[in-house]
C-alpha positions in Angstrom: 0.0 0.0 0.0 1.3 3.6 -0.5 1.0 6.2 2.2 -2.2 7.7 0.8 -4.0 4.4 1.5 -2.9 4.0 4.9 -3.5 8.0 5.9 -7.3 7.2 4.5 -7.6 3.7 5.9 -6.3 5.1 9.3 -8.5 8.1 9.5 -11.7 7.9 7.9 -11.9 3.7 7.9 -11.0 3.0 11.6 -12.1 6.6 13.2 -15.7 7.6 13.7 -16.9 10.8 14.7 -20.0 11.5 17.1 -21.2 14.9 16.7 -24.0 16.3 19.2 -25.2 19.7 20.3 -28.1 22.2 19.5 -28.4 25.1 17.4 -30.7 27.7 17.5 -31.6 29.0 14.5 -33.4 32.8 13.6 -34.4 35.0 11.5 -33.1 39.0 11.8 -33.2 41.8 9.4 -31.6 40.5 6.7 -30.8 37.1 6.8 -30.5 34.4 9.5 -28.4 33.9 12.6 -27.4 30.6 14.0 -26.2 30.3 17.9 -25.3 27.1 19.4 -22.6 24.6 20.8 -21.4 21.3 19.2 -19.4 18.5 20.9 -17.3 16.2 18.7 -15.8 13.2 19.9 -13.0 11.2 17.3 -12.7 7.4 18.3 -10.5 4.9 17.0 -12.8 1.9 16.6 -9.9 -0.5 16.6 -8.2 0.5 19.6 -11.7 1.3 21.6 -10.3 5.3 22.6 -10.6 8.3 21.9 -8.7 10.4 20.2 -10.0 13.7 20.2 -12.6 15.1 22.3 -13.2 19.1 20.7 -16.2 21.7 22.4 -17.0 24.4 19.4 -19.3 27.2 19.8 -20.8 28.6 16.6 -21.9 32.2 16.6 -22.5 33.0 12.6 -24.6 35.2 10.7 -25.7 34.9 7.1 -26.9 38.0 5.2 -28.9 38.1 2.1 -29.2 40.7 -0.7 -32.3 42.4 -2.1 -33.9 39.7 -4.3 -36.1 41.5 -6.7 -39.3 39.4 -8.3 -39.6 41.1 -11.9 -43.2 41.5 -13.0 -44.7 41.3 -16.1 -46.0 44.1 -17.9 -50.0 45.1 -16.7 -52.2 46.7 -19.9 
C-alpha cells in the first residue's frame, strides 16, 4: 500500500466521529443567525479510545441581498 492508503484507511476507515449539540436558529433583518454549541468526539474503533474530544461554539450570521421578483407588464 502507498502512504495515501494507509493516511485514508487510518482516518476515515478505523475513526468515527459523534457529533452532538443544538443550534438555535433565527431569522433578523436581513438574513439568519445561528447560535449554538457542538461536541465532537473522534474514536478509534480498533483501539476502543478516543482520540479527540473538541467543544466548538458557533456564533455565525448569514446575510442576504435584495432579491427583486420582476413583474410582467399590466395593460
Amino acid at each position: 500500500m502507498s502512504i495515501v492508503d494507509d493516511l485514508v484507511e487510518n482516518l476515515v476507515e478505523r475513526n468515527v466521529i459523534k457529533l452532538n449539540g443544538a443550534l438555535t436558529v433565527s431569522l433578523v433583518d436581513g438574513g439568519l443567525a445561528v447560535k449554538g454549541r457542538l461536541f465532537s468526539t473522534l474514536r478509534d474503533q480498533r483501539k476502543g479510545k478516543d482520540l479527540l474530544n473538541v467543544e466548538i461554539p458557533v456564533d455565525a450570521q448569514v446575510k442576504v441581498s435584495e432579491v427583486v421578483i420582476p413583474l410582467p407588464q399590466i395593460r
